[in-house]
C-alpha positions in Angstrom: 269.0 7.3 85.9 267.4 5.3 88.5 268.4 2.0 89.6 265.4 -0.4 88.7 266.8 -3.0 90.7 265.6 -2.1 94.2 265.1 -5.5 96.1 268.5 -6.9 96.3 268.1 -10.1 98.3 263.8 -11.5 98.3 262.0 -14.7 99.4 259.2 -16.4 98.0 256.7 -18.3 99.6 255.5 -18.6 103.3 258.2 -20.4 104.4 261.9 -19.4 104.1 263.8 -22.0 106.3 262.5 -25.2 107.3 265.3 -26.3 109.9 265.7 -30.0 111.7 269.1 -31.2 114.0 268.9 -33.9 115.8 271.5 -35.9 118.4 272.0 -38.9 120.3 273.4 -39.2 123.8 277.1 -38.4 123.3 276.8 -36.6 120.0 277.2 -40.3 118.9 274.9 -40.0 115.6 273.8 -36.8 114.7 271.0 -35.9 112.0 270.2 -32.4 110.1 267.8 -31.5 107.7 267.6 -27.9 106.2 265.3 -27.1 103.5 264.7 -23.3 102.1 262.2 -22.1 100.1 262.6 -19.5 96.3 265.0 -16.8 97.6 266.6 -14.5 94.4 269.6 -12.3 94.9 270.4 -9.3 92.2 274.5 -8.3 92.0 274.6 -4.6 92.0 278.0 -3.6 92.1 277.9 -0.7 94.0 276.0 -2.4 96.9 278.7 -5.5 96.4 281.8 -2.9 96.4 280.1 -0.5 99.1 279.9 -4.1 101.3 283.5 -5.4 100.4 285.5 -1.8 101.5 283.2 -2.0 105.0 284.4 -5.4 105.8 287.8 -4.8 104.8 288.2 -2.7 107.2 288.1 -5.7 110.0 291.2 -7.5 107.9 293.9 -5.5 110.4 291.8 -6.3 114.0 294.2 -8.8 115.3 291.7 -10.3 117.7 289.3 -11.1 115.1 291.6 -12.7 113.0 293.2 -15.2 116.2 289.5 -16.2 116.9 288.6 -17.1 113.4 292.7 -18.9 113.2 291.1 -20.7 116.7 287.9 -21.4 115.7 289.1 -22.7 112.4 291.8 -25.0 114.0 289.1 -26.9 116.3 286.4 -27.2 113.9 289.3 -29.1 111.4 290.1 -31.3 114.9 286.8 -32.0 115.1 286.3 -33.0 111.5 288.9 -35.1 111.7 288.0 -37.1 114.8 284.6 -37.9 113.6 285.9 -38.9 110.3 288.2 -41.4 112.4 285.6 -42.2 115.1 283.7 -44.9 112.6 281.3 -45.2 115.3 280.1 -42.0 115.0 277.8 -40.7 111.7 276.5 -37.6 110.7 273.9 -37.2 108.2 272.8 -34.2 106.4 270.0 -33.5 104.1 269.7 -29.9 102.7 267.1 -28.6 100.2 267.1 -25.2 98.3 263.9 -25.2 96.2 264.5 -22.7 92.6 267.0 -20.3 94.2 268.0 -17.6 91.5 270.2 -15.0 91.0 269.7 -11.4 88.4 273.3 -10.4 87.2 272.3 -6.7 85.1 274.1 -5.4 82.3 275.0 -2.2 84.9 273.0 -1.1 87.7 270.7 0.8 85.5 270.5 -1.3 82.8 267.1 -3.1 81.7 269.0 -5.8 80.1 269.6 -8.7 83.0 270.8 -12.3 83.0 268.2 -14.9 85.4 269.8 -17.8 86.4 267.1 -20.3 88.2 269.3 -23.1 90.1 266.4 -24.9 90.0 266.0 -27.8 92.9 269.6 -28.2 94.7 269.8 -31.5 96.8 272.5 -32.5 99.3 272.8 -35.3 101.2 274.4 -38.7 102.6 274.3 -42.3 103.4 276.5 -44.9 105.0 277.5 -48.0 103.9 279.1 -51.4 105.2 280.7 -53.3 102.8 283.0 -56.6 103.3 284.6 -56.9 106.3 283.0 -53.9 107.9 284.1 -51.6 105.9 281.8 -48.7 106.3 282.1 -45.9 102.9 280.3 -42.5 103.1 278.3 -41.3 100.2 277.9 -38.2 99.5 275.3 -36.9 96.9 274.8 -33.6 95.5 272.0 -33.0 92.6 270.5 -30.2 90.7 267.5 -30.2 88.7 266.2 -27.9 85.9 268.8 -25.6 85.9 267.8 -22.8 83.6 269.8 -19.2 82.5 268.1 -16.9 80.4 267.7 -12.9 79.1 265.0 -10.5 79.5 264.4 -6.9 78.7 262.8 -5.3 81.9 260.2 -2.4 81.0 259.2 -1.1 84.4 259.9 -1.6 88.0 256.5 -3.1 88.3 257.4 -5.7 85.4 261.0 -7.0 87.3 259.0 -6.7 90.7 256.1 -9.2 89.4 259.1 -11.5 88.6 257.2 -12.8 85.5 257.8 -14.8 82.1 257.3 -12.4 79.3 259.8 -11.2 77.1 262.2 -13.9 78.1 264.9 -15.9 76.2 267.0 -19.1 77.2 270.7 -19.8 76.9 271.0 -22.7 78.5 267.7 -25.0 78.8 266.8 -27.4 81.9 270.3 -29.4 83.1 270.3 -32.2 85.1 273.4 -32.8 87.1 274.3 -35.3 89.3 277.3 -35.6 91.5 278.4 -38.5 94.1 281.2 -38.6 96.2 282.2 -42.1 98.2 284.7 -41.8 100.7 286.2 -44.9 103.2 285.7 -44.3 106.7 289.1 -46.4 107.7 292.1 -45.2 106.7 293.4 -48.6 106.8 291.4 -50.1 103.9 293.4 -49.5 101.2 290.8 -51.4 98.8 288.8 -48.6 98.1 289.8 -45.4 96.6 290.6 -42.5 99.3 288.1 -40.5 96.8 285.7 -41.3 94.6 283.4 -38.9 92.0 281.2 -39.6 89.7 279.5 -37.2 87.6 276.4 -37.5 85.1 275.0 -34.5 83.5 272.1 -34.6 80.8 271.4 -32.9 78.0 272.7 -29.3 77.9 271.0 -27.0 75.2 272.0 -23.9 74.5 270.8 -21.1 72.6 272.9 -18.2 71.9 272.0 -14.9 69.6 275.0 -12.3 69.1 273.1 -10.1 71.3 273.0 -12.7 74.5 276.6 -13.4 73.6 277.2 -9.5 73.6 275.1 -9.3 77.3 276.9 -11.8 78.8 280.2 -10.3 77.9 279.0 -7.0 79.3 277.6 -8.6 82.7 280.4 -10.8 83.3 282.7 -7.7 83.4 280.8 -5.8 85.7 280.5 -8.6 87.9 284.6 -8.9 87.6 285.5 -5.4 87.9 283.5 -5.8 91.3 286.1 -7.8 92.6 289.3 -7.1 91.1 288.6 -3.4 92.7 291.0 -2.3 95.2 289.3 -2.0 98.6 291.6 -1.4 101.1 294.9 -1.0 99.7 297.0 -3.3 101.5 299.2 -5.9 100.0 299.0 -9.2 100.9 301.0 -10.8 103.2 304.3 -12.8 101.5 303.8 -16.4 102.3 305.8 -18.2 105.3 309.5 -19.5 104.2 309.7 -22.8 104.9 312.6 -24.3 107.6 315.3 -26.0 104.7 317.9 -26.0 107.1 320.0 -29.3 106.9 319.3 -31.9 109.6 322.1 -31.5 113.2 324.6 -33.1 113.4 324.3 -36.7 114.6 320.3 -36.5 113.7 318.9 -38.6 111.2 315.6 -38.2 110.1 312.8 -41.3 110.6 311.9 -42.6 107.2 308.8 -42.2 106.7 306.5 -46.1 106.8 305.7 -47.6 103.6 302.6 -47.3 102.0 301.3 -50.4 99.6 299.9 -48.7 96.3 296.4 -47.5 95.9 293.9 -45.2 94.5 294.0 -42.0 95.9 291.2 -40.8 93.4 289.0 -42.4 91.2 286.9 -39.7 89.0 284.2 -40.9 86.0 282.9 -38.1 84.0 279.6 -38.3 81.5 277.8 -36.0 79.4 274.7 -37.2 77.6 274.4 -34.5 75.2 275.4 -31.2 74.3 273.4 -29.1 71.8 274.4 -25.8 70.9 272.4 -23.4 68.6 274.1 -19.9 67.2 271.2 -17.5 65.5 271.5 -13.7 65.3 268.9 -11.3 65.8 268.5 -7.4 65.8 268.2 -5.9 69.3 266.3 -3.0 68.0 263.7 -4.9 66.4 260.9 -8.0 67.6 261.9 -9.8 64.3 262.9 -13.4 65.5 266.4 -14.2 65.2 267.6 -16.3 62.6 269.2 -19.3 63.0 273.2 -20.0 62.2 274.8 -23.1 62.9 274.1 -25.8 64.9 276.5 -27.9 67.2 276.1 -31.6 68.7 278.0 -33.7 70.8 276.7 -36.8 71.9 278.2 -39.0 74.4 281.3 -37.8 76.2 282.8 -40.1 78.5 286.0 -38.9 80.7 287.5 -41.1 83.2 290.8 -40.3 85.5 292.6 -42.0 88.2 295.5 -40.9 90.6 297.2 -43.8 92.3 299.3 -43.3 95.5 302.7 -42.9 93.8 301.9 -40.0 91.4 301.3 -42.0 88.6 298.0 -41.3 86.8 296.1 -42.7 84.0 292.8 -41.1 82.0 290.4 -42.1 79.8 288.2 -40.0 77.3 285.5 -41.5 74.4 283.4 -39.6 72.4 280.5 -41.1 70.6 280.0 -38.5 67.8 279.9 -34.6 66.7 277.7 -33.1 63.8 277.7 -29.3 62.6 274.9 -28.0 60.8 274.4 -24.9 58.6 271.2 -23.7 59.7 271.0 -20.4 57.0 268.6 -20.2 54.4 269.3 -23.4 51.9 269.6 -20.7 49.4 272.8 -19.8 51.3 274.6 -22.9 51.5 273.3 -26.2 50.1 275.3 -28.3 51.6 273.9 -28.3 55.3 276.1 -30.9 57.0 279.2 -29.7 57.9 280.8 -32.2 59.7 279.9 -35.5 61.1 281.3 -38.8 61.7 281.8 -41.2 59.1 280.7 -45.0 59.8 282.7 -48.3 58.2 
């Protein structure tokens, strides 16, 4: 039949890129600011594969591939020489306001997945701490994340992008992320990486048939790229030289580093409900609900210091199952849950 999902890639709203750079005199201090407006993307395999086979062709043009190699080698040069240069600071703000993406059951399927990324945030600030030591801080955010199912009816139905007929499986997530990193490589005081995490409350909602959907979407999205497209093999990786050392040559130890943090990650979940209910695909009945799963307060914390060794932390504040059948089912409705002194 035919494909109901005709616009692969839209925008909404008047405004699709909002775009701001700004520099100083040397490319001293350097400023960007990049917001985008509602854009939704729908995965159709055959335009994903169709798209995959024509660029593959370009893998075996030699020229392409020594520019990209060049390219690639300055931009890390670069990277690296700002990162040393503390005198110099770039800062970055990018916005993506509700960007979402349709994943279908098959191409001409009326069963998709909508996953709404809600508000994604990106950005950074400097720092100077004791004795000038300046740490970078990067923070990345997203709010409301939603996924949910719907049952298309008509072209007109998926075109109006609309609310009706659709069911969450995963309900409005908060996540937070920041990243600190040292500017000096010879302040050893601070971790060389540092990553905090917070996420909210996660609820999800899952009926056998979503569970059934998202089997059926996540292997078409698979298949897309576990297809052969040009039938080449990769290329075997580079031996390394493990030749012994000449004759009369002795190799420079290598200078002593005092221990320290190489990374520093803190983990915490708020809350994570999860609700099981089964339903009948052929009918408008509401499903019914199963069990119910709660985990409240996870904490996991890791560190990597400089000589390999590692230590990590995990708590866990409680976790309560629930029968939620009819009580004429089962009366005893608590399944498990911690037990207090």
């Amino acid at each position: 039949g035919t494909s109901p999902h005709r616009d692969i890639f839209s925008i909404r709203g008047d405004q699709m890129v909002n775009f701001y750079f700004y520099s100083t005199l040397e490319n001293k201090n350097r400023l960007l600011r990049v917001s985008i407006s509602e854009c939704r993307f729908v995965f159709v395999q055959e335009f994903m594969r169709s798209n995959l086979e024509f660029f593959a062709g370009f893998k075996d043009t030699q020229a392409i591939v020594e520019t990209a190699e060049t390219i690639q080698t300055r931009a890390k040069a670069k990277l690296k020489e700002d990162l040393e240069d503390v005198s110099r600071f770039f800062i970055f703000e990018v916005i993506i306001i509700n960007p979402q993406f349709v994943l279908p059951r098959h191409s001409t399927s009326n069963d998709i997945i909508i996953g709404d990324l809600g508000q994604i945030a990106l950005h950074n600030t400097f720092k100077s701490h004791e004795q000038g030591t300046i740490l970078q801080n990067i923070n990345f955010s997203v709010t409301a994340m939603n996924l949910r199912s719907r049952k298309l009816h008509s072209e007109a139905e998926y075109s109006a992008g609309g609310s009706s007929a659709m069911q969450h499986i995963v309900q409005d997530i908060d996540l937070g992320v920041s990243v600190v990193i040292p500017r000096s490589d010879e302040e050893l005081r601070y971790p060389e990486l540092s990553v905090a995490v917070d996420v909210s409350s996660v609820n999800v909602i899952l009926t056998n048939t979503q569970y059934q959907l998202l089997l059926d979407v996540s292997d078409y999205v698979l298949k897309t790229f576990s297809a052969e497209t040009d039938g080449t093999s990769a290329p075997s990786p580079t031996k390394e030289n493990t030749s012994p050392p000449i004759d009369g040559q002795v190799e420079s130890p290598s200078p002593e580093i005092p221990l320290h943090a190489l990374l520093l990650a803190d983990v915490k979940l708020r809350k994570i409900s999860l609700q099981l209910a089964k339903d009948d695909d052929t009918t408008t009945t509401p499903a019914s609900p199963v069990l119910s799963l709660s985990v409240n307060n996870m904490h996991l914390g890791l560190e990597q210091q400089s000589d390999s060794s590692s230590s990590v932390r995990f708590a866990l504040h409680s976790i309560t199952i629930e029968d939620k059948r009819p009580f004429s089912s089962n009366r005893h409705r608590t399944l498990f849950t911690p037990v207090r002194p």
